[in-house]
BABALO-966447 format. One record per residue: z, x, y of N, C-alpha, C in turn; residue in three letters. Coordinates in steps of 0.001 Angstrom, whole numbers, plus 524288, in hexadecimal, padded with zeros to 5 digits. Layout:
<pts>
ZXYZXYZXYALA;...
</pts>
This chain:
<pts>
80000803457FB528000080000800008000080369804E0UNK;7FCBB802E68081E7FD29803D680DC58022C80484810E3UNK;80460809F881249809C4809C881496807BD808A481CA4UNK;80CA3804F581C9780C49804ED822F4810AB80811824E0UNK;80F6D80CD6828CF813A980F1782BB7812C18105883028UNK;8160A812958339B816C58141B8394A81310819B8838A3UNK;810A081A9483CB980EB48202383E5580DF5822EC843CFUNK;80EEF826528446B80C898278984A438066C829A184A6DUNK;8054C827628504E7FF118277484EA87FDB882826854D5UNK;7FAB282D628540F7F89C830A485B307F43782B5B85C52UNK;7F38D82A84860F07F075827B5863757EC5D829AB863ADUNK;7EB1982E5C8637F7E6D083256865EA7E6AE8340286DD4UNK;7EB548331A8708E7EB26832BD874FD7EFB783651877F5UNK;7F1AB83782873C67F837839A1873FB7FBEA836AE8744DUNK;7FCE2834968709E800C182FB986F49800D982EAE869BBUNK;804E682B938694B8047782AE28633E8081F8248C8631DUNK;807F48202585E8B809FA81C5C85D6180B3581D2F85770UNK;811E8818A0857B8813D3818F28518981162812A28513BUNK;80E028122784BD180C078103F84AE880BF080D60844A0UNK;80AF18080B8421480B9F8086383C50804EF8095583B35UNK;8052A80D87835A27FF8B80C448340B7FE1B80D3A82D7BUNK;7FBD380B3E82CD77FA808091A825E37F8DD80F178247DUNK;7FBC181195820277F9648153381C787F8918138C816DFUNK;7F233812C48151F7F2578118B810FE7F3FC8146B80A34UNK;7F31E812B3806C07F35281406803FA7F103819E480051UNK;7F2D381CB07FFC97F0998230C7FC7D7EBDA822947F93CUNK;7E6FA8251A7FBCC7E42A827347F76F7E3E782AE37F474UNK;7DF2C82AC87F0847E11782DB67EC607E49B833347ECDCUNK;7E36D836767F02E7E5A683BE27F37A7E9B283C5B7F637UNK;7EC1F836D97F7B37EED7835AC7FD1D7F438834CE7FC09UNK;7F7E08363D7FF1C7FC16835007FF167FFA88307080381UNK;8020B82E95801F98047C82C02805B280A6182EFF8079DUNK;80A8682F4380C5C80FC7830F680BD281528830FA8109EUNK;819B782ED180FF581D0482AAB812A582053830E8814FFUNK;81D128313081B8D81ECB834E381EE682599833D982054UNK;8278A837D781D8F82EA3837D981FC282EC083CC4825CAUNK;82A2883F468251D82B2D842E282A228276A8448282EB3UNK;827D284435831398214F8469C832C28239C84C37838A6UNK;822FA84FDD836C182399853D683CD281F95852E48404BUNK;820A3855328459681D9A8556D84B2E81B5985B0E84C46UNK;8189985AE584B6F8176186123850068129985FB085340UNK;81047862C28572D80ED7860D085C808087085F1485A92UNK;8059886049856797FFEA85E558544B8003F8593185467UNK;8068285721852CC8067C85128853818073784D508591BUNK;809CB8509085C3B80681850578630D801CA84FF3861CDUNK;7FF70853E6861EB7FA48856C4864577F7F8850E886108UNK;7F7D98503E85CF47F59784BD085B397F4228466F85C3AUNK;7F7E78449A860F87F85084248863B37F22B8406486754UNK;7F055846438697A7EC18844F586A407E876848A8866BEUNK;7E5E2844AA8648F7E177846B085FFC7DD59842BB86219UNK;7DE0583EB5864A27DA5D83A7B866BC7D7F98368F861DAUNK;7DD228357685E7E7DC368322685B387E11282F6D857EDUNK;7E18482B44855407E59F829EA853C77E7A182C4E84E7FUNK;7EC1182F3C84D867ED6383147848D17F3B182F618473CUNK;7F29D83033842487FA9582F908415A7FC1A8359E841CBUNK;7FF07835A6845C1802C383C86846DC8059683EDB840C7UNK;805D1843A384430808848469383E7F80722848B183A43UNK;8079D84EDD838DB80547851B88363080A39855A98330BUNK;80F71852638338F813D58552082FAA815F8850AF82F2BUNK;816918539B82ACD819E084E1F8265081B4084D3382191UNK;8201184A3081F728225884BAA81AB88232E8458C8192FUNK;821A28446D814248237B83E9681324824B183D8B80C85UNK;8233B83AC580B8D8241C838758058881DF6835AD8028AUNK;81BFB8368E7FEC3818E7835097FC86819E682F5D7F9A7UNK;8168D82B5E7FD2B81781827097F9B3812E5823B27F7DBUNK;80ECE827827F9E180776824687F43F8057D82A0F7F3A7UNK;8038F828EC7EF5F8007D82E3E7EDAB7FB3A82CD97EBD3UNK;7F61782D9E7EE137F09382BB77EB817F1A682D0A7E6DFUNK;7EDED82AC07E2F07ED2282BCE7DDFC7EB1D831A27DA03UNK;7E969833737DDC77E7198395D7DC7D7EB2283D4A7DE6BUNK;7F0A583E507E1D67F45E8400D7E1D47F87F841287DE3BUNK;7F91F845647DBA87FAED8465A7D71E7FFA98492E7D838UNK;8023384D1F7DD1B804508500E7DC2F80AD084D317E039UNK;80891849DC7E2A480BE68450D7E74180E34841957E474UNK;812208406D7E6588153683AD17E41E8166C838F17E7FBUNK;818078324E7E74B81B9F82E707E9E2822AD830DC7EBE3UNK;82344831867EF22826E7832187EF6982765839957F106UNK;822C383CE77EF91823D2841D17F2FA825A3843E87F784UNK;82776847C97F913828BB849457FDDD824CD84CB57FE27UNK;821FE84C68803DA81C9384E738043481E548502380AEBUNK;81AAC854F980B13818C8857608118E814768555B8123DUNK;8110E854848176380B95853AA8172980ABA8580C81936UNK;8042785A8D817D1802D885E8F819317FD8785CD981DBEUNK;7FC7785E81821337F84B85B758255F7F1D186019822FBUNK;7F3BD86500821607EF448677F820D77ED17866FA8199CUNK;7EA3686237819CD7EAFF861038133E7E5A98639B811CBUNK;7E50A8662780DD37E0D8868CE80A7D7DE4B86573807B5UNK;7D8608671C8072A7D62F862E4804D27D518867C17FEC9UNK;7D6BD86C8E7FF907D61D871B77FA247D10B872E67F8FDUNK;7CC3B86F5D7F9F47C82086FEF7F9F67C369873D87FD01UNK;7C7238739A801DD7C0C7875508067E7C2BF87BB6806E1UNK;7BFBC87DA1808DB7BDD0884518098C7C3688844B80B09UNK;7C6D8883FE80EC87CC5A8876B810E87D06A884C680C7DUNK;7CF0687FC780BA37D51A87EEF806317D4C98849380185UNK;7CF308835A7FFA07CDFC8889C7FB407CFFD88DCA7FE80UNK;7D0F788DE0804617D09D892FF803297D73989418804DBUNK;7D9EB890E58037B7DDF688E158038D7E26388CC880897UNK;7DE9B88BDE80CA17DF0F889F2812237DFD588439813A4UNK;7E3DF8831F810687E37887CA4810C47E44F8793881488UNK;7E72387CA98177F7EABC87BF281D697E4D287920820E2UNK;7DFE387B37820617D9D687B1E822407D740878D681F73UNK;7D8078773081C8E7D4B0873348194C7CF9F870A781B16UNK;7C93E872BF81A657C5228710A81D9E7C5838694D81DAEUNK;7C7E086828819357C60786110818087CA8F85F5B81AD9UNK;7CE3D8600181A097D36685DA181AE57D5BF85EC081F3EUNK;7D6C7862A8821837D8CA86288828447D7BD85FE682D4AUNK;7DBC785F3582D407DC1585C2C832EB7DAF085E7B8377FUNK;7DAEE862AC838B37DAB18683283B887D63886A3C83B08UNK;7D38F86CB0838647D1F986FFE835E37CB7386E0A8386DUNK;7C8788726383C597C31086DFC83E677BF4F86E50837A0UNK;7BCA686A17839967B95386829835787BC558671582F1DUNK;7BFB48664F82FFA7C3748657B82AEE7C39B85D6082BF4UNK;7C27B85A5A8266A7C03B8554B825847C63E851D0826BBUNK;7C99D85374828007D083851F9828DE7D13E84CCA8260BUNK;7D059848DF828357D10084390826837CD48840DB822F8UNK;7C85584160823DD7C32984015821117C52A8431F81B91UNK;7C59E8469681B997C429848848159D7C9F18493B811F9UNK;7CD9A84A928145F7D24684C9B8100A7D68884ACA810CFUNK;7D71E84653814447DC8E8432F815157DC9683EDA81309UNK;7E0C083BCC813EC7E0DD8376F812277DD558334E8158BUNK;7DA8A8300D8145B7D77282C238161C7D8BA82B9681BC6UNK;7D77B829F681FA97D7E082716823527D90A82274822F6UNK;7D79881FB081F167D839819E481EB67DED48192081C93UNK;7E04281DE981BF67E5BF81F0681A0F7E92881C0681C7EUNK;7E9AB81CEE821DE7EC0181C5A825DA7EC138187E82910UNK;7EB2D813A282C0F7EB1080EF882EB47ED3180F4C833E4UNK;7EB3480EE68379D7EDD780E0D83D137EC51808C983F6EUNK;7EDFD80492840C57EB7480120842707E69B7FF8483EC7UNK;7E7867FF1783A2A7E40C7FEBB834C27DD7B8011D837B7UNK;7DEC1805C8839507D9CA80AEA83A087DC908106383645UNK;7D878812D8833757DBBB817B28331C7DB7C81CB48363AUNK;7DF3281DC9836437E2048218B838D87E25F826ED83698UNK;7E2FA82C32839A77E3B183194837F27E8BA83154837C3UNK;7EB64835FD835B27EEC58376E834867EEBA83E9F836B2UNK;7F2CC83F5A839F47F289844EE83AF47F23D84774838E7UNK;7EF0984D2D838997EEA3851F0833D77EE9D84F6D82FFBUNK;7EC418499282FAC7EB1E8468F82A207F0D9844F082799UNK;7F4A58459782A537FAE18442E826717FC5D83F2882A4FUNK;7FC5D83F4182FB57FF3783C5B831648043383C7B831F1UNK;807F883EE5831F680DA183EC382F33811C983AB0833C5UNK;80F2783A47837BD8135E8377983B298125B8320683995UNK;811E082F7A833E8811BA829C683217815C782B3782D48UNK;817628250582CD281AE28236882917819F08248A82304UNK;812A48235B8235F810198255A81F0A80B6282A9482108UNK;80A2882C5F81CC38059B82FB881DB08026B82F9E818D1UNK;7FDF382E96818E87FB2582E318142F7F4C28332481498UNK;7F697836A5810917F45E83DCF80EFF7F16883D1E80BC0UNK;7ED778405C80B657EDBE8426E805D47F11A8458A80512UNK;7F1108468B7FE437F529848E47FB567F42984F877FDB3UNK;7F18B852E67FED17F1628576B8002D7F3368581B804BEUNK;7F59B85426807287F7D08554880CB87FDF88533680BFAUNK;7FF8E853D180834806228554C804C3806818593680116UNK;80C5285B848038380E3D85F1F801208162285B817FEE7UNK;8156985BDE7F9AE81A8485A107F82081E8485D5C7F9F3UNK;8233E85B287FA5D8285585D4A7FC9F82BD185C3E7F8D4UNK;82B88862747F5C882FF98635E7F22C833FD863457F417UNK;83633865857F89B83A3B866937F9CA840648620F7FB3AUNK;84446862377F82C846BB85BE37F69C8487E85C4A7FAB9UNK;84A7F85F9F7FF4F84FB385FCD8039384C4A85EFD8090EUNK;847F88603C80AA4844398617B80E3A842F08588481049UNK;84535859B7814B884442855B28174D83F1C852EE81899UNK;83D1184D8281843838E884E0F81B34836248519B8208BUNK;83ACB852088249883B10852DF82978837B1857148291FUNK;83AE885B54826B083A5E8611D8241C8348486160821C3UNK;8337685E1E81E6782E1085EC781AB8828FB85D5981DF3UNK;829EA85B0D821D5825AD8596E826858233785BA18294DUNK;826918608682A9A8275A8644D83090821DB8679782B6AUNK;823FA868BB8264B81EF586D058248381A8286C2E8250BUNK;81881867098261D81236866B48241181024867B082851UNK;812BE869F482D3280E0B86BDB8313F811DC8713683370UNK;816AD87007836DF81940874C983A15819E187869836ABUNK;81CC28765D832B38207D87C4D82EA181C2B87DAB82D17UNK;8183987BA382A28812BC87DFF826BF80FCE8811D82BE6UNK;8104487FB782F3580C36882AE833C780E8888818833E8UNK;81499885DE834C68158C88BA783843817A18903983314UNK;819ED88E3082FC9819168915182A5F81531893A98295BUNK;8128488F818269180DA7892AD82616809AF895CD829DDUNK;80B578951C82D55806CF89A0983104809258A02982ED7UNK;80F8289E1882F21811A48A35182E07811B78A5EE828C4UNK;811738A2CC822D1812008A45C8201680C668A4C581CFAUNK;808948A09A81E4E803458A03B81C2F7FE3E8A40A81F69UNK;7FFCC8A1F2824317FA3F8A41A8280B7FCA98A9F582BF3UNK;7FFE88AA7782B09802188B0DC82DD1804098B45282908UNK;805E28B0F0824DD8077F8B4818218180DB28B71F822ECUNK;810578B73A826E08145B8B7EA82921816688BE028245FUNK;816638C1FE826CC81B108C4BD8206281F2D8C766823EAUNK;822A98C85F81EDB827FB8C8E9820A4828798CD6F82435UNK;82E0D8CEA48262182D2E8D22782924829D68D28482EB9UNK;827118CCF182EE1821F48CF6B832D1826D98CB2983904UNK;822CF8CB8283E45825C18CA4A842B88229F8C5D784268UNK;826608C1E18444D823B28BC3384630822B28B89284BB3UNK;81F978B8BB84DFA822358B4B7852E681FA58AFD685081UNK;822D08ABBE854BB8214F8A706853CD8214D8A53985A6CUNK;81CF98A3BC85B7B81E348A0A88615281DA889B278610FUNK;8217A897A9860C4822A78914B86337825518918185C20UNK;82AA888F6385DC082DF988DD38597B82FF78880385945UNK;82A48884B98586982BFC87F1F856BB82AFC87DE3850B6UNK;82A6B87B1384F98829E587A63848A38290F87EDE846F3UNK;8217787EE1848D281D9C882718455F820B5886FB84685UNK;823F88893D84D178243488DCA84C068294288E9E84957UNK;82C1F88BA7849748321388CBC8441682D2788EC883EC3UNK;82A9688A3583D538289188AAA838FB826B08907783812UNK;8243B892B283A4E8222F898B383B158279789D2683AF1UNK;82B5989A6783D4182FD189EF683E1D830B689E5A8382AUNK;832948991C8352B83504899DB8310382F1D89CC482CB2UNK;82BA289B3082C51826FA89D5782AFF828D08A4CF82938UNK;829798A79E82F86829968ACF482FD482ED88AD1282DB9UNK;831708AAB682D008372A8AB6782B508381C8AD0982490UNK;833F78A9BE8224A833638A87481DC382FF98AC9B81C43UNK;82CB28AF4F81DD7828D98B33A81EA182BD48B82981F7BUNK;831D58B80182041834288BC5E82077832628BF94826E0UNK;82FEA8BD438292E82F608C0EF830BC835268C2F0830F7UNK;834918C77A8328E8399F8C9A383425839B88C81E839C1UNK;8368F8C91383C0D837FA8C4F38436E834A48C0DF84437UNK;837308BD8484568835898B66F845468364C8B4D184BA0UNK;832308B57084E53834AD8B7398552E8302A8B0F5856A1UNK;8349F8AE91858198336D8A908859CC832008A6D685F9DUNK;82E998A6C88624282E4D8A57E8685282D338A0838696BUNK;8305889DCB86CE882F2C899ED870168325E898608754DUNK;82F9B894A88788183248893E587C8A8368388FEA87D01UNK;837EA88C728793F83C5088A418776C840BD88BCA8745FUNK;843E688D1D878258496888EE98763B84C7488CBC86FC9UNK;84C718877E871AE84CF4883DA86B6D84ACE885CA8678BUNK;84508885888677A84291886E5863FC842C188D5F8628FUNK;842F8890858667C8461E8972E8631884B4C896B8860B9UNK;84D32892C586126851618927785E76850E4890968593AUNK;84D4F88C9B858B984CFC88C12853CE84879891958505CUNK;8450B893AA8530484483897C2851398486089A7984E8AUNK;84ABB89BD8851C284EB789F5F84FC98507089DA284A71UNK;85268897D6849518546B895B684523851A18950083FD7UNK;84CAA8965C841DB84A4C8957383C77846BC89A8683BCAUNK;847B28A08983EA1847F68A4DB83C0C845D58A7078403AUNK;845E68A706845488433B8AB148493A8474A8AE3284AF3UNK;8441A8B44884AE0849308B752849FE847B28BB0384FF8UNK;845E48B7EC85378845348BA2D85A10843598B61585C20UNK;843958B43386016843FC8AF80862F6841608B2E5868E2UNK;83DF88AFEB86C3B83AF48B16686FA0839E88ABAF874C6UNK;83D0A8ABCD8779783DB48A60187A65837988A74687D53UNK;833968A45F87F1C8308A8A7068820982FA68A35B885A1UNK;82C738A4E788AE882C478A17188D5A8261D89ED088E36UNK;826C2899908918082175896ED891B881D848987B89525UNK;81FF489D5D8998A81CE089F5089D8081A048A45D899B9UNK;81AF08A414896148197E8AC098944E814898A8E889095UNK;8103A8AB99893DF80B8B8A86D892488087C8ABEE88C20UNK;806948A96D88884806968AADF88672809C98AED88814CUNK;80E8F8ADAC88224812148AE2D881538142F8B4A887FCFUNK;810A48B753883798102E8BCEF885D6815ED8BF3488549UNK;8184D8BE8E8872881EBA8C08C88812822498BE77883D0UNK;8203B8BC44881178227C8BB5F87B918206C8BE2F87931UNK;81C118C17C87781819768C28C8745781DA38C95F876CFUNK;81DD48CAEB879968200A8CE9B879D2825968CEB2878B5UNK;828438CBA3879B782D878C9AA876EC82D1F8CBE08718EUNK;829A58C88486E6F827EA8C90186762825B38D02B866A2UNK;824428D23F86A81822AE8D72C868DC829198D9EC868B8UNK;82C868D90986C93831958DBF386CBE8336C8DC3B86808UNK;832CD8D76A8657B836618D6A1861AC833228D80A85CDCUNK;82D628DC2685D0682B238DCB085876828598E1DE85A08UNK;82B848E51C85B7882A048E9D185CA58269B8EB5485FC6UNK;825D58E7F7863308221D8E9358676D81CAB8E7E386422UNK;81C128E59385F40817478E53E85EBE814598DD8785E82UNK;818608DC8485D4F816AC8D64D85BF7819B18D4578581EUNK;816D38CF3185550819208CD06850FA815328CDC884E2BUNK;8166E8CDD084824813698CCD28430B80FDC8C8F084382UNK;812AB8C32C845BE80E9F8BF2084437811F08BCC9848F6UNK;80E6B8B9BE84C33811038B4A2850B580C698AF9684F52UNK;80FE08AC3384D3E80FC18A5E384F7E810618A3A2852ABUNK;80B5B8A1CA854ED80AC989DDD8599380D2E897FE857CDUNK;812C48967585862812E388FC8856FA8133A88BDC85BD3UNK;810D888DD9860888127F889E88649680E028860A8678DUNK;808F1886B88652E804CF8830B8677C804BA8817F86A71UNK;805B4884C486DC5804BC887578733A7FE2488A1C874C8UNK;7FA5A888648761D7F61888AB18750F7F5708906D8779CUNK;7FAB18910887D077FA2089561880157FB158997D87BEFUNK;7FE89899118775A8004B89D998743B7FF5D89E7B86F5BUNK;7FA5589ADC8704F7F58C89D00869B37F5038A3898691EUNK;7F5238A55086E1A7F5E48AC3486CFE7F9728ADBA86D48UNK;7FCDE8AB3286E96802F98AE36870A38046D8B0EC86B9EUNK;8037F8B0438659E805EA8B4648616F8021D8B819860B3UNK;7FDA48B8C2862637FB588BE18862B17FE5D8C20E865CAUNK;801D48BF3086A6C804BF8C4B886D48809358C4E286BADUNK;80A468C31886661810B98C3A18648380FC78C7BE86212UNK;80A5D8C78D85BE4809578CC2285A1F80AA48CF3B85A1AUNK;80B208D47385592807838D98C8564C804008D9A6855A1UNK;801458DF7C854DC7FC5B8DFE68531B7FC988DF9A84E3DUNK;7F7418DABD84C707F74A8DA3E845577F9E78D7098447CUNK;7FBD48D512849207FFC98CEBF845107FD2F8CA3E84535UNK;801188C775844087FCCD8C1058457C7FFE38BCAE8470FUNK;7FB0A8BA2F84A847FE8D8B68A84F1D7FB2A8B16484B5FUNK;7FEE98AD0584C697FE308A875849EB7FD4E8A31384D4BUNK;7F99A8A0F584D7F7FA2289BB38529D7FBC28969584F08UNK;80190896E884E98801E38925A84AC68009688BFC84BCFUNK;802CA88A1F850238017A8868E8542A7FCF6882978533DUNK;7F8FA885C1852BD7F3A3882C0853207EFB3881AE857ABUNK;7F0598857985BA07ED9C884CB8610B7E934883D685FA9UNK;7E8FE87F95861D67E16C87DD8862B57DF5E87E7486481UNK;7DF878827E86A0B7DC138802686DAB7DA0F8870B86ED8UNK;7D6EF88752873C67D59688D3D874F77D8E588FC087872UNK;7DA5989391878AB7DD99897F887A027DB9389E0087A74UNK;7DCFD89EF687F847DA508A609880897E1458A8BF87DD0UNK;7DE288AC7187B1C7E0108AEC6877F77DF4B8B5BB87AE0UNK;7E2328B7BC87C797E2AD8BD9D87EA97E2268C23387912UNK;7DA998C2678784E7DAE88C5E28748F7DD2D8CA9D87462UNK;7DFCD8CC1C876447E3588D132876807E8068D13C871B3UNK;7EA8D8CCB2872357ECF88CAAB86FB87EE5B8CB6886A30UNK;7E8518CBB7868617E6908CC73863487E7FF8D1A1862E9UNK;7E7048D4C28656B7E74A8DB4F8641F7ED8D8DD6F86203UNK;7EE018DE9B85C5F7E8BF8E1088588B7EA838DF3785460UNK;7E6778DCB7851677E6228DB1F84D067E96B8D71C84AA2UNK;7EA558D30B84FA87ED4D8CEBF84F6C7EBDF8CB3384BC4UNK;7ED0E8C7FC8481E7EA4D8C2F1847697EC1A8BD9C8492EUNK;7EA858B9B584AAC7EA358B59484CB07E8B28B2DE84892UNK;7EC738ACF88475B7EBBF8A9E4843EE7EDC48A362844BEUNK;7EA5D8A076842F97EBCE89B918453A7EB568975384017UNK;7EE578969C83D597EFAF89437838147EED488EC2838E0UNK;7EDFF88B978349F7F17088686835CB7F3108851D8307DUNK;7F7DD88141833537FAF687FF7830437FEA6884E482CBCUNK;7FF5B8890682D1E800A088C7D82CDB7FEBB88CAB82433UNK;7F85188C09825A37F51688D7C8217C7F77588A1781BEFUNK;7F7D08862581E6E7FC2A882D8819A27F92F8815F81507UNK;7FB64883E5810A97F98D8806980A0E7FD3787B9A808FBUNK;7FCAE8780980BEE80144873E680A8C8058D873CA8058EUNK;802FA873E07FF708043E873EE7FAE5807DD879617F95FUNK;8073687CE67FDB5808E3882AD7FCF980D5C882F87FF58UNK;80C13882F9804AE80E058831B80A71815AB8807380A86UNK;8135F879D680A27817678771880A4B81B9D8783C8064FUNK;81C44879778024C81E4A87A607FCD88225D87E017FE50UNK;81EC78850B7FFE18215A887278023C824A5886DF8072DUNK;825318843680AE182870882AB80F5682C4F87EAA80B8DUNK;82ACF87B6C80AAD82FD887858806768338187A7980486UNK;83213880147FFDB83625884BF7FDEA83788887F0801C3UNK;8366C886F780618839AE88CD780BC583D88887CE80D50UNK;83BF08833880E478412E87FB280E738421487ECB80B99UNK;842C687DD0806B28470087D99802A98494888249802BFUNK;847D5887448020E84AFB88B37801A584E9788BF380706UNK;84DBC8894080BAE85063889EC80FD084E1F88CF881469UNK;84832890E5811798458D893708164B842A88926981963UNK;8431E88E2381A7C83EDC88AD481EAE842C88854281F88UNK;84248885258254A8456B880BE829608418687C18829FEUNK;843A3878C68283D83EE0875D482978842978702182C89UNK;846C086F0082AC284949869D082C5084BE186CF0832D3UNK;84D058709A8326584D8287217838D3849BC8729C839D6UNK;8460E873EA83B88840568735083F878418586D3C841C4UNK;84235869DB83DE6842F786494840E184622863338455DUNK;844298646B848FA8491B860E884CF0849A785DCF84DBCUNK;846FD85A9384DE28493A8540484ECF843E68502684BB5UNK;8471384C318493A8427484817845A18432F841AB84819UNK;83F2683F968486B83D5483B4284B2D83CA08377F847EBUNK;83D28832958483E8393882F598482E8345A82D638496BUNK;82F9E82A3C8474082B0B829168486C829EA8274284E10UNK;82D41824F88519982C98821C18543582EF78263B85871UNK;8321F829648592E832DB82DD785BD282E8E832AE85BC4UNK;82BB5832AF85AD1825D88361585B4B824808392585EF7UNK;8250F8362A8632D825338374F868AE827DD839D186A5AUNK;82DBD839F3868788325083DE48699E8312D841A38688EUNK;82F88840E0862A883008846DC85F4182B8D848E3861E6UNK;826BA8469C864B0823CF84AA4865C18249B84D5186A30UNK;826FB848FA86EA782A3A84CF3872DC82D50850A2872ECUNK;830B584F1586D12834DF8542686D27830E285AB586BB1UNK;82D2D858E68674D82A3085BFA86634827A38608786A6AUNK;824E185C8886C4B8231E85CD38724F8239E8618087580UNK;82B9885FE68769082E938625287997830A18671187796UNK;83029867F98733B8319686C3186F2B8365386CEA86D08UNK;838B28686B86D1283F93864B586A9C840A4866DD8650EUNK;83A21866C38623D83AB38654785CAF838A386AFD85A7EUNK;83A1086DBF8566D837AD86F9F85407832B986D9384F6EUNK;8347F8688684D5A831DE8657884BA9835AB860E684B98UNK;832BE85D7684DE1833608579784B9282FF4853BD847F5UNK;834A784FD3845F9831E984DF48406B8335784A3184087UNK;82FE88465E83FD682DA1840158411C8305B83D6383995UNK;836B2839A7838CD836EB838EE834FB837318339E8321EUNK;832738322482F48831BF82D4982E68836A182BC582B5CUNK;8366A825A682A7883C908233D8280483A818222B8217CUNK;
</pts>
């Protein structure tokens, strides 16, 4: 039977309404599945204006309650993550085991078939009995969300909260994995991180886990170096909003690394002015990371580069969903990865608006939207 529930849904104008709307029933591939969590980070702003109507939300943790008929490995009643970058295993980058890029299946990804070819139907979904998209194809800010099965990862883990299991399928997987998949992070080596909100906790605990002997954290929010500090930054760098390019920080990070640089710097503040700003954290031969996702164009001071820098711009921090998630599950069970502190404050559906102001304002390290 056809479930009716509440969803939030962008106008296409910059706005958004809570709304009821019909998700039908699972095909053969498809899952149904009864959202207990959904996190915020700012793509779900920015989404706002896309200049079309979507259901918000691209993290999220819920319960499995239809499974199409050709789903073998899902049950009724699972505890499931949704993953937004789903593999279709087939096309040239899955084989070459780039699933995170998937040519059929991304939402992102130009010339990649997103909705047409590897999601769940359109007709899935009902708004005003029209169908409707679903963000990064999950939707997660609804009561229901209806997937295919390759865009879940089960949640072994018995103690791990919804709240907690939500925040992975986009911040923790981003900022992890840049560090442990797409930089390779090794021990011993120096780290910066510039902007410490989710993604950049996620990156500190990342290098933490990676064994960095200096984990040197910058931002211009006091609060937020504090929670640095708490979840493993082992030099703290207050900087300010006038130091352009973030020039006089970058010399700060050389003091503290022999006058030469860092091993590896992460950009987490999507900020477009400081798409280069970790080329001048560097040394020579290290590598600067734009975790963020800047879209747009930016003059870049080739000097910067000199010598033998590399520059790298990941996404999703190169995530194998089936791989990826499993491992973050056993660093919280074993206790080495924070995931229920990152949360600062959890909302209700109908508070949206708050949470995105607090967001906004930079209140939250992450906030998380929790269905009843």
């Amino acid at each position: 039977m056809p479930v009716k529930c509440k969803a939030a849904i962008a106008t296409g104008n910059g706005d958004f309404t809570i709304e009821n709307i019909v998700v039908n029933e699972p095909r053969e591939d498809e899952v149904l599945v009864a959202v207990k969590a959904a996190a915020l980070c700012h793509t779900d702003y920015d989404s706002l204006n896309w200049g079309k109507p979507l259901i918000l939300g691209h993290e999220g943790a819920g319960v499995v309650t239809a499974v199409g008929k050709d789903v073998k490995d899902l049950h009724v009643g699972d505890a499931v993550i949704l993953n937004w970058a789903t593999p279709c295993y087939n096309c040239f980058q899955c084989n070459l085991g780039n699933l995170h890029i998937c040519e059929n299946n991304s939402p992102v990804v130009a010339g990649a078939n997103g909705y047409t070819k590897g999601h769940a139907h359109l007709e899935g979904t009902l708004w005003k009995g029209r169908p409707i998209e679903r963000s990064f194809n999950i939707g997660t800010l609804s009561e229901y969300t209806l997937v295919k099965a390759s865009a879940i990862v089960k949640n072994t883990a018995g103690n791990m909260s919804f709240a907690a299991a939500s925040i992975i399928s986009c911040g923790v997987m981003t900022g992890y994995g840049s560090v442990v998949n797409s930089a390779k992070v090794k021990s011993n080596s120096s780290v910066v991180v510039l902007g410490t909100g989710g993604v950049g906790l996620s990156v500190i605990q990342g290098a933490k886990l990676s064994n960095a002997s200096n984990i040197i954290a910058i931002d211009i929010n006091e609060q937020r170096l504090a929670m640095a500090k708490e979840f493993g930054a082992t030099e703290l760098i207050h900087a300010s909003k006038e130091d352009k390019g973030l020039l006089e920080a970058a010399e700060a990070v050389k003091l503290l690394t022999r006058g030469r640089g860092a091993d590896y710097a992460f950009e987490c503040t999507a900020v477009p002015e400081l798409g280069a700003a970790p080329l001048a954290m560097i040394r020579n031969a290290g590598t600067a990371v734009q975790v963020s996702g800047i879209e747009e164009e930016i003059n870049i001071d080739m000097n910067l580069f000199e010598w033998d820098k590399i520059y790298i711009n990941p996404l999703y921090g190169g995530c194998n969903p089936q791989i990826d998630f499993p491992k973050i599950i056993d660093h919280y069970e074993a206790g080495e990865l924070r995931l229920d502190e990152m949360i600062t404050r959890t909302y209700h559906l109908d508070k949206l608006q708050e949470a995105f102001d607090d967001m906004l304002a930079g209140r939250n390290a992450k906030g998380v939207i929790l269905f009843d």
